[in-house]
N, C-alpha and C positions, 0 to 999 in steps of 0.2 A: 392824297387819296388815289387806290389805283385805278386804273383805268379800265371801265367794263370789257369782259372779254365780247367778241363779234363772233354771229353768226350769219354763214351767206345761204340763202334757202334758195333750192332752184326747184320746180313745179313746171307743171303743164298750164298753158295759162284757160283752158276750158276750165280747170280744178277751181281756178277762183273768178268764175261769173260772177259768185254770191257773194264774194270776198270772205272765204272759206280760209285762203292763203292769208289771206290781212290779219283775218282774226288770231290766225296761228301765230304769224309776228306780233300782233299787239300782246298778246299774252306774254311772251317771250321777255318781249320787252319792260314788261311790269315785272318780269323777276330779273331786272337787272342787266339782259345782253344786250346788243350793240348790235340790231338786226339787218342787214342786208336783203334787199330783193330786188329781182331785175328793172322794174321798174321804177324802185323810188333811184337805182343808183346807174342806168348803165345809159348808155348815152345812145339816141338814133342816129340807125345809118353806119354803124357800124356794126360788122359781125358778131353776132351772140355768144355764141360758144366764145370766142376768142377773149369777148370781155368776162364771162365767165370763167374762166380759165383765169388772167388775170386777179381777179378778188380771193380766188381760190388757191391761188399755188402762193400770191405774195403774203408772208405770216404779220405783215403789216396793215393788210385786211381785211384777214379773217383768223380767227382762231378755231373754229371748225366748220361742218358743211351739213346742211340737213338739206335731205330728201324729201320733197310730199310726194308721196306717192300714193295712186290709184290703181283700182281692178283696172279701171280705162286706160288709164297710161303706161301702165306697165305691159296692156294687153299690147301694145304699139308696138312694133320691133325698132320704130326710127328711134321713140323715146328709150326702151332698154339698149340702143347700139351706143346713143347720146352718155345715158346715165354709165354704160361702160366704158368707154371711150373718157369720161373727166373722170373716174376714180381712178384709172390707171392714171392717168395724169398727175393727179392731184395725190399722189399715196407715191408716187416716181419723184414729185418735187416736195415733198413734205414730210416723208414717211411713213411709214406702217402703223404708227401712233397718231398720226393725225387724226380728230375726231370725226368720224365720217357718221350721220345717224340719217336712218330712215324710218320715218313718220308716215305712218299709214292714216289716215279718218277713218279707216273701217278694216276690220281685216280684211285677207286678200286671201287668194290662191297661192299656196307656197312655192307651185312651180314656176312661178311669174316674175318670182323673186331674182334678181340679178344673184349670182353666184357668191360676189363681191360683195352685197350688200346683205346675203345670209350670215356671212362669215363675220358679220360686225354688227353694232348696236341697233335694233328696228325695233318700233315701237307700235301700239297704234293709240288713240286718243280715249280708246274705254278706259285706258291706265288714268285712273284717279293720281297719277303720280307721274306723267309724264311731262309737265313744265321741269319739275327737279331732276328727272332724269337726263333731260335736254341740256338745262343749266351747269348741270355734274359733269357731263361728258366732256361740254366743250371747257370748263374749268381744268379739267383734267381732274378730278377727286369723285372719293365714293357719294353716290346721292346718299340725300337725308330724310331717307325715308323709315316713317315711323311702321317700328311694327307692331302686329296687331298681336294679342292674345285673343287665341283661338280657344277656345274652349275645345274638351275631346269628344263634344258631338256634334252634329249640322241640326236644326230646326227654323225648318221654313214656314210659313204660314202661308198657306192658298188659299184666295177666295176664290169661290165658284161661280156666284153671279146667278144662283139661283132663288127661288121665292121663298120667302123668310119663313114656312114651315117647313122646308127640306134641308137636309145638309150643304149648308152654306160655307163651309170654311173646311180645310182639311190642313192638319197638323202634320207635317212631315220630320220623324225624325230617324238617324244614323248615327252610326259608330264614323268615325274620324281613322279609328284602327281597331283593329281588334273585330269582334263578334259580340252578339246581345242572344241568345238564346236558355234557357227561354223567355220570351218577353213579355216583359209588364209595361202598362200606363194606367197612369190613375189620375182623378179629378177627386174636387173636393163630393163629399157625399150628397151634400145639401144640396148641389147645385146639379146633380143626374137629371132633372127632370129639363132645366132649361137650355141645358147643353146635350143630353139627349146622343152622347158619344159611342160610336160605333168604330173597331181599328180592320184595318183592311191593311194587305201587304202587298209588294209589286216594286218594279225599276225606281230607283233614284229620279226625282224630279220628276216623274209623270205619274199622275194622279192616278189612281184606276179604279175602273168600273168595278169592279167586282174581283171574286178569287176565291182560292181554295187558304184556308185555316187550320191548322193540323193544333190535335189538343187546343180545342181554344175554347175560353167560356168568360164567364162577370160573377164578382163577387162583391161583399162588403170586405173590407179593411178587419184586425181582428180587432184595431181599436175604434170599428163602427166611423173612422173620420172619411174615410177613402172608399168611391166607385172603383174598382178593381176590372181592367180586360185584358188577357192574357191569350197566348198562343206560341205554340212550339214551331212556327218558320223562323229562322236564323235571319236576325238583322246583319248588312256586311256594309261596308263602303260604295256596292254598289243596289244593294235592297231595301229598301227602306220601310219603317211602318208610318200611317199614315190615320190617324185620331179625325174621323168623319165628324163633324158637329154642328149641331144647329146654331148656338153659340157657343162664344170662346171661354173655356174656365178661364177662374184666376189664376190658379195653377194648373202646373201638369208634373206628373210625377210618369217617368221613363227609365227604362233602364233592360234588366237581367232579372225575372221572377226568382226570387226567394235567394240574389246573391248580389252579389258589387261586378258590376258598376250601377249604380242608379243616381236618378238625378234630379232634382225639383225645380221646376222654372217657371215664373210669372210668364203669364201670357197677354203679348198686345197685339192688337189688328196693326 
């Protein structure tokens, strides 16, 4: 069997009051690496860096190096002189290929970022895929991250949080690429009364109050099955329209009035 690859994590140690750091190793560790950190391995009473430095340059105990970093600690100039100070090290006795990765818990301030550590693998922990990234890196191989099929438009669902006779939910949706002019959505017909649907236009991701509607009005369907509302503003990647409703149809029908692209989509809270 081979031998798990090791990783040596160095941090700030305020970062893991809450064992924030532990957690990151324990994880790690359930995908397989061979995790180092200062205190399960380095010994007191002797210089840090120094023993750092060791785990780090000898490729018999470590096969790459992960950074936690923080807004806080990187805010520090001792911890960015520290963090530049062992990548040159560590990249002088190991190579330019060595896997060097920096893990954020949150994003940062880009300018805070070491130089050194732009130029190479950083991560931060919103990545739903950052244990396999970490694991890949220090493996040396491409991660095995699965990809998604995107459909060619975005549809979000808002609740609003308001009382069950007003428009409680807003239906957000966009083109992926392209343009939707002019635009249609529709629900089932049956169901106008309990969904009670109104479309309003405005920025991606933000709701809005209110707006201006160019050419816009409601009809039936010519097959009587569809509530029909329509309006000549250009949906883009960055515009969105946004289906105001008291409740949620079962469907929704969106698109480009009276051409392709259009699209039909069950809807869940």
């Amino acid at each position: 069997m081979a031998q798990a690859k090791s990783v040596w994590i160095t941090y700030a140690w305020d970062d893991n009051k809450d064992g924030d750091v532990d957690f990151v190793a324990q994880e790690l560790i359930g995908q397989g690496l061979d995790v180092k950190l200062d205190h399960w391995n380095l010994t007191a009473g002797k210089r840090l860096w120094e023993q750092i430095e060791y785990y780090i340059q000898d490729p018999s105990k470590s096969d790459g190096w992960l950074i936690y970093a923080t807004q806080k600690s990187l805010s520090r100039e001792a911890c960015k002189e520290e963090y530049a100070y062992a990548l040159e090290r560590a990249l002088h006795t190991r190579g330019g290929d060595f896997p060097v990765i920096a893990l954020f818990p949150a994003p940062v301030d880009r300018e805070l970022i070491p130089a050194g550590i732009k130029a190479r693998l950083y991560l931060d922990l919103t990545d739903p895929d950052w244990k396999e990234r970490v694991v890949a890196a220090v493996e040396r191989r491409e991660p095995a991250i699965k990809k998604l099929n995107l459909e060619p438009y975005a549809l979000t669902i808002h609740k609003l949080g308001v009382p069950s006779g007003e428009k409680r939910y807003a239906i957000e949706v966009r083109p992926r690429v392209g343009t939707w002019t002019p635009f249609i959505a529709g629900i089932p017909l049956n169901e106008k009364e309990r969904v009670s649907p109104q479309i309003f236009h405005g920025p991606a991701r933000r709701v809005p109050n209110g707006g201006i509607l160019i050419n816009c009005g409601e009809t039936v369907s010519d097959d009587k099955k569809l509530w029909l509302l329509f309006a000549a503003n250009e949906a883009t990647q960055t515009q969105s329209y946004y289906i105001m409703c008291r409740e949620l149809p079962s469907f929704l029908v969106f698109g480009v009035n009276g051409g392709q692209p259009q699209y039909q989509v069950s809807v869940q809270a």
